[in-house]
C-alpha positions as CSV (number, residue, x, y, z in Angstrom):
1,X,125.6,133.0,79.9
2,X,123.8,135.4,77.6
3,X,122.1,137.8,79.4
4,X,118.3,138.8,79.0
5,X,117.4,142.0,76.9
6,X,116.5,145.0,78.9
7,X,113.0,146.2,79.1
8,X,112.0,149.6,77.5
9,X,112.1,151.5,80.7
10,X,115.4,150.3,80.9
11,X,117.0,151.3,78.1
12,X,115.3,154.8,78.0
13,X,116.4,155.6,81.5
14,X,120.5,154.5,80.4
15,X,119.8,156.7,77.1
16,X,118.0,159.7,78.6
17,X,120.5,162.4,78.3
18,X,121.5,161.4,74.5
19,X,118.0,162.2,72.5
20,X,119.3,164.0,69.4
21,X,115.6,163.5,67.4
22,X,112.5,164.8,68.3
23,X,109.6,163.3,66.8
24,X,106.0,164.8,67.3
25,X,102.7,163.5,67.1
26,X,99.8,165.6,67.6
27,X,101.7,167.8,69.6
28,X,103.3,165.3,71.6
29,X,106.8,165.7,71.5
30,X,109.1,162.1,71.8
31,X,113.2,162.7,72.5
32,X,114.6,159.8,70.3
33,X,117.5,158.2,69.2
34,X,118.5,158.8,65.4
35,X,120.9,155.5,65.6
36,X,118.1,153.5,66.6
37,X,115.3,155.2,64.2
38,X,117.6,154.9,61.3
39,X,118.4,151.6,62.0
40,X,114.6,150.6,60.7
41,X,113.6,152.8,58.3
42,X,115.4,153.7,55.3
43,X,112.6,156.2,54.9
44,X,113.5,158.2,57.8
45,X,117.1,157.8,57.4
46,X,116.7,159.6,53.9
47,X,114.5,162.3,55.5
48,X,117.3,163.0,58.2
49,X,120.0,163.1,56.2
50,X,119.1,164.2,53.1
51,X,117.9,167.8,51.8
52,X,114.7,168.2,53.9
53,X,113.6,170.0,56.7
54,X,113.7,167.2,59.6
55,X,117.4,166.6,58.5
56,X,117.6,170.8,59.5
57,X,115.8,170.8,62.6
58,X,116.0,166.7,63.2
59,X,112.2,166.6,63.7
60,X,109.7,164.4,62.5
61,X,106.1,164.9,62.6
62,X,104.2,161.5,62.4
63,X,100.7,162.2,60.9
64,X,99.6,159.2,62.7
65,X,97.3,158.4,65.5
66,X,99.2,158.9,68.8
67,X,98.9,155.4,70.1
68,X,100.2,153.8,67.0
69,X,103.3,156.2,67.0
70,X,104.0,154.8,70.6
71,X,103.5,151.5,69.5
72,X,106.1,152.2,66.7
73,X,108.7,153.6,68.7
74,X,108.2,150.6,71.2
75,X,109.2,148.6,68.2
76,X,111.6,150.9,67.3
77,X,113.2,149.9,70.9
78,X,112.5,146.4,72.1
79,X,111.7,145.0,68.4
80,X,107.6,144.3,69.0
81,X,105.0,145.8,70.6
82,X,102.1,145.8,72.7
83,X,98.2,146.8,72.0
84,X,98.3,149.2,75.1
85,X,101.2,151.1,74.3
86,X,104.1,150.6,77.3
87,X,103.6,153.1,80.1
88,X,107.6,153.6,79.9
89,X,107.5,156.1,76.9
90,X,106.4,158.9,79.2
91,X,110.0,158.8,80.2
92,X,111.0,160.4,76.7
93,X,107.5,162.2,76.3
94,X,106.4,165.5,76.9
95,X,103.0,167.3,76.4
96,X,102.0,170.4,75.5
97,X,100.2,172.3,78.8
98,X,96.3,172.3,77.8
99,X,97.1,171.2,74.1
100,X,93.6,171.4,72.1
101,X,94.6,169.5,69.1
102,X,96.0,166.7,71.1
103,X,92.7,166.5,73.6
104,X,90.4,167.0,70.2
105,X,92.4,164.0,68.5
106,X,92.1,161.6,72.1
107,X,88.0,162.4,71.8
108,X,88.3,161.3,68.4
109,X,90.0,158.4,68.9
110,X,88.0,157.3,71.4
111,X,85.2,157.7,68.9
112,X,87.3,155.5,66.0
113,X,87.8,152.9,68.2
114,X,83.5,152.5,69.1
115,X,81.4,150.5,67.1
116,X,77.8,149.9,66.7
117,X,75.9,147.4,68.6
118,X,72.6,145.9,66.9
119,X,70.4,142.3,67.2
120,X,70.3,139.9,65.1
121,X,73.1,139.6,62.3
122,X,71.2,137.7,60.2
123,X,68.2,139.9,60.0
124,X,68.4,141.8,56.5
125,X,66.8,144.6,58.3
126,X,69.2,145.1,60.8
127,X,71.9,144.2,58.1
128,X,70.7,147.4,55.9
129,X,70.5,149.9,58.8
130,X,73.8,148.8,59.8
131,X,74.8,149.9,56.2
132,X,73.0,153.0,55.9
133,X,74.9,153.9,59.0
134,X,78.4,153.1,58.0
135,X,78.0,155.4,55.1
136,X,77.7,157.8,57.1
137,X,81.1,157.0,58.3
138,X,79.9,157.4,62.4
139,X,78.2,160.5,61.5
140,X,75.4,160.3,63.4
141,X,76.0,157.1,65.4
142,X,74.8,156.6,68.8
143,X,77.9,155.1,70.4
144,X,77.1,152.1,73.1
145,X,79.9,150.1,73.9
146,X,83.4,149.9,72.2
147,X,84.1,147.1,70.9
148,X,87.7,145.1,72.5
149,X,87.6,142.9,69.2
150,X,87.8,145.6,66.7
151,X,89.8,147.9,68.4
152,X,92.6,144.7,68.4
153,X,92.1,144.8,64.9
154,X,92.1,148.2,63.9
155,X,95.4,148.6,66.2
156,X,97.3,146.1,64.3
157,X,96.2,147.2,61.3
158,X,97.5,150.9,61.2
159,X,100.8,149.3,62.4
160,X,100.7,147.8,59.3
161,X,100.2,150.6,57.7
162,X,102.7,152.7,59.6
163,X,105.4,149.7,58.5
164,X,104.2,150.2,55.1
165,X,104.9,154.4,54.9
166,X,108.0,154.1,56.9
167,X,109.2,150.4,54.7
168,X,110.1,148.7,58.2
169,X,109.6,145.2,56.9
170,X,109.9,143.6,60.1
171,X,107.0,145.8,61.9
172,X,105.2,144.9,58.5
173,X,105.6,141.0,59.0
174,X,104.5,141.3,63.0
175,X,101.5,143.3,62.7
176,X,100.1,141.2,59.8
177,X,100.5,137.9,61.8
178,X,99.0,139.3,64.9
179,X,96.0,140.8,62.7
180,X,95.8,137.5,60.9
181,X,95.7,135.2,63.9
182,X,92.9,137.9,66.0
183,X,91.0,137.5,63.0
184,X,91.3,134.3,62.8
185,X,90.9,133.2,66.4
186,X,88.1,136.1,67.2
187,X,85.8,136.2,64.3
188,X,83.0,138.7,64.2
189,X,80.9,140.0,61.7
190,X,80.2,142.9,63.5
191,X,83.9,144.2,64.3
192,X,85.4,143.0,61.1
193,X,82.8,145.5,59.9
194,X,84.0,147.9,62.3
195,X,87.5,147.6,61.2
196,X,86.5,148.0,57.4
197,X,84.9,151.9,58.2
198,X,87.4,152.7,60.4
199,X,90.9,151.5,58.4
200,X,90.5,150.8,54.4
201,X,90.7,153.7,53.0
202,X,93.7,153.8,55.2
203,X,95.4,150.8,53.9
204,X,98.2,151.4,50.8
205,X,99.6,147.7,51.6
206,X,98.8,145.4,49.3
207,X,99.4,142.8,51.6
208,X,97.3,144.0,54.6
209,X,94.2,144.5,51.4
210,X,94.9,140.6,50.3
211,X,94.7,139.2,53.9
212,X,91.2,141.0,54.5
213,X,90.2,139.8,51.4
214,X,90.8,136.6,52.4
215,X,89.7,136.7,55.4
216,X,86.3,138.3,53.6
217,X,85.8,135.5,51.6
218,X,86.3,132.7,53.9
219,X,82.7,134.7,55.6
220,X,81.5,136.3,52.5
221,X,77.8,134.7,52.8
222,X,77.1,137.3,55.9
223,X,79.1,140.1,55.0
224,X,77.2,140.3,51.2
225,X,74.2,140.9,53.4
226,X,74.9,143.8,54.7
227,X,76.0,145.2,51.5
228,X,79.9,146.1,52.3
229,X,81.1,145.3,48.7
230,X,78.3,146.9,46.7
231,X,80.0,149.7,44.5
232,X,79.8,152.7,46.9
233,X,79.7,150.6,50.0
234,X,82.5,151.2,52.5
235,X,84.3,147.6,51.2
236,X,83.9,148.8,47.8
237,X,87.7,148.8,47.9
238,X,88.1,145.5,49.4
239,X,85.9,143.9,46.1
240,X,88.6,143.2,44.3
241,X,90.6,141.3,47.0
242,X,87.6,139.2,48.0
243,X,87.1,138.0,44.8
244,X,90.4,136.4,44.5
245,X,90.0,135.3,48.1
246,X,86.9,133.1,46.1
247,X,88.5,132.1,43.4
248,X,91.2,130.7,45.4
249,X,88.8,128.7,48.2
250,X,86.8,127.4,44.8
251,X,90.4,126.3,43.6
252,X,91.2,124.3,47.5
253,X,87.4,123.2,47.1
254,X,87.8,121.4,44.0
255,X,91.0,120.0,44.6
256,X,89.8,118.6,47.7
257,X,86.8,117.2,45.9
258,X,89.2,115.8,43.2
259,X,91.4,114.4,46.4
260,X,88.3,112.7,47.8
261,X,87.2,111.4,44.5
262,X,90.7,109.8,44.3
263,X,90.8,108.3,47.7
264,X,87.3,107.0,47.2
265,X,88.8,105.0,44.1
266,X,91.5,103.5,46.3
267,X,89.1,102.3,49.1
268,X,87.0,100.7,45.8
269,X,89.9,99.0,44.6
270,X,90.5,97.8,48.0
271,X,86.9,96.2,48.2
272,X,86.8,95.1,45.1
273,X,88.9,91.7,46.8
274,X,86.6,90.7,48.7
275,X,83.0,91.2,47.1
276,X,81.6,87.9,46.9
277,X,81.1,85.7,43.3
278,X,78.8,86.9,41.3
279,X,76.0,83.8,40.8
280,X,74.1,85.8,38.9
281,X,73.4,83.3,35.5
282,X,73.7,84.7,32.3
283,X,70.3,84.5,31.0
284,X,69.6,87.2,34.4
285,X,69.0,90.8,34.0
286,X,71.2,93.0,35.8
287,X,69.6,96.5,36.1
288,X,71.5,99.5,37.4
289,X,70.2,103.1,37.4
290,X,72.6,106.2,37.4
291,X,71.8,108.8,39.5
292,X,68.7,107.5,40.5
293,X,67.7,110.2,42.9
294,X,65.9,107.2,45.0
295,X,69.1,105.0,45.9
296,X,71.3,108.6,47.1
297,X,71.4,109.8,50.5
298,X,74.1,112.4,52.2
299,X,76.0,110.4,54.9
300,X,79.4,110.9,56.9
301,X,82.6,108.5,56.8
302,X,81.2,106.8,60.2
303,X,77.8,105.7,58.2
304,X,80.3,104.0,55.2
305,X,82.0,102.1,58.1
306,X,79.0,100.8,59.7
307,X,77.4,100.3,56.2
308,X,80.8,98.5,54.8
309,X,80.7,96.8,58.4
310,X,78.2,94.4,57.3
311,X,79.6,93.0,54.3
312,X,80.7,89.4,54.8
313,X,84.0,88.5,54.3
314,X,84.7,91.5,56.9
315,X,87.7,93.8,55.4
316,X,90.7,93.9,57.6
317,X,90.8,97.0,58.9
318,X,94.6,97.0,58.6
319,X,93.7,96.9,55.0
320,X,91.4,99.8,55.1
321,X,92.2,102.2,58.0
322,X,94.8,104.7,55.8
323,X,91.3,105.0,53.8
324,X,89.2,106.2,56.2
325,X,92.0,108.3,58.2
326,X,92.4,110.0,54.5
327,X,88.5,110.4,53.8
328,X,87.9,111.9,57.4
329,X,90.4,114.6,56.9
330,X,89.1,115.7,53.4
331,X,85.9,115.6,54.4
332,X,86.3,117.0,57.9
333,X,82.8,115.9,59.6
334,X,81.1,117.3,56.3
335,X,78.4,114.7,54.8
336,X,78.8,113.9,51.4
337,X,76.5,112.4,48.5
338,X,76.4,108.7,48.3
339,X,75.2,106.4,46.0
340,X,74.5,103.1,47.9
341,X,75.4,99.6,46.3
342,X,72.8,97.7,47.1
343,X,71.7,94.1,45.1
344,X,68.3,92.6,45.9
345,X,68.5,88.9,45.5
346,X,65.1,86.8,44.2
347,X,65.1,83.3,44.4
348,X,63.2,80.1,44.9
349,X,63.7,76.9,47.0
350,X,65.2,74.3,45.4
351,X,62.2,71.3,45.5
């Protein structure tokens, strides 16, 4: 029977007296394991044993933020990681009695990871002080609240970007699907916003840039409101990404309209067997207007079955229900433009 993996705390505590790798963060000082570093990163490996000064004094400095460089050793040990970083790595950490820099970067951290709070997203107003604010990068923000969905964001984010500079492909892969389903599953305007000040000009993956862009233009609507992709803006960056991230929902657009189109055929063709004889003599004048603005309306699939509904003979709908299963899933609840088939009749009794 294969037995379970052992937690963090647990494989620090058997490994404590074998550290032989010191890596610091903002004076923070971690007592690692070089067989278990190296193991992830070719990067560090090279550092450590090539001709550089952490393969001397086998010490790295991490110019990161100290919670992602917990985070990334957590990885480093149990192979994924947590957004509060697990309390076990005190075991292999020590800290500096009354260390300024590390208290000055906690007070700044606490300050990256606030956002601003404001009514109303879809008040221009609003949307443009929020803008002139952000340029300021937080300068002169009045800090309210901190914001949980950012700060989920912006955490997953930097361990992408930690993944890139260190090339641990794996850490790359599972921060990018946890930032991709919390944006996904959590949208705001707001923190998404948040996330762009805080991180972008942090970003040197290409992948992390093409998932935001993505992501931008699937809201792109609110987001040009407030100005974030205007040359200068704090998305200014992100422009390029977002505009493939349009191109490509166009692209799905029209080959859903093309899909629909095609399906729409089919159910015709399917009619077409049971629309009654035409009686219509051949000295009668048929008359059929194109686009006549007068006969179109915007209805849903569940109006065409009611409508098709009263048509005598009545379809089958054995016949007819793949149709409407296909039409509901390209249109997804959307109404659509319609013109309606209709054929007013004039006769007179027969003496």
């Amino acid at each position: 029977m294969a037995q379970s993996p052992r937690t963090l705390e647990e494989q620090l505590n058997a490994t404590s007296g074998f550290s032989d790798l010191t890596i610091v963060c903002q004076g923070v000082e971690f007592a690692t394991h070089r067989f278990i570093v190296c193991a992830h990163s070719e990067v560090l490996t090279a550092a450590l044993a090539g001709d550089f000064s952490e393969a001397e004094s086998q010490t790295v400095n991490m110019d990161f933020d100290l919670d992602s460089v917990k985070r990334f050793l957590e990885f480093l040990y149990t192979g994924d990681y947590n957004e509060i970083p697990d309390p076990a790595l005190e075991l292999i950490m020590s800290v500096p009695t009354h260390d300024e820099e590390t208290e000055g970067a906690t007070v700044q951290q606490n300050i990256e990871q606030a956002t601003v709070f404001y009514d109303g997203e879809d008040d221009q107003n609003a949307a443009a002080d929020f803008f002139a604010l952000a340029n300021l990068q937080f300068g002169n923000l009045t800090i309210n609240a901190v914001d949980k969905t950012a700060e989920s964001w912006i955490c997953h984010c930097r361990m992408s970007s930690m993944a890139d500079y260190y090339n641990v492909t794996r850490l790359s892969t599972i921060s990018l699907a946890k930032l991709e389903e919390g944006l996904r599953s959590e949208w705001c305007v707001r923190s998404f916003c948040t996330l762009l000040v805080e991180c972008l000009n942090e970003i040197g993956n290409r992948d992390t840039l093409r998932l935001l862009g993505n992501i931008a233009a699937e809201h792109c609507n609110v987001l040009a409101i407030l100005g974030f992709f205007e040359p200068e803006g704090p998305g200014e960056r992100l422009a390029p990404f977002v505009l493939a991230g349009c191109i490509k929902k166009l692209n799905e657009t029209e080959a859903l309209r093309k899909e629909a189109e095609g399906r729409c055929e089919q159910l015709n063709f399917g009619i077409g067997a049971y629309v009654g004889e035409d009686n219509v003599g051949a000295n009668k004048e048929r008359v059929w207007v194109h686009h006549d603005l007068d006969w179109s309306d915007e209805q849903g699939v569940d109006w065409l079955k009611k409508y098709i509904a009263t048509w005598l003979p009545v379809l089958p709908e054995s016949e007819v229900q793949e149709h409407w299963d296909e039409l509901e899933r390209i249109t997804n609840g959307v109404k659509v433009p319609l013109e309606t088939p209709l054929v007013m009749v004039f006769a007179t009794k027969r003496a």
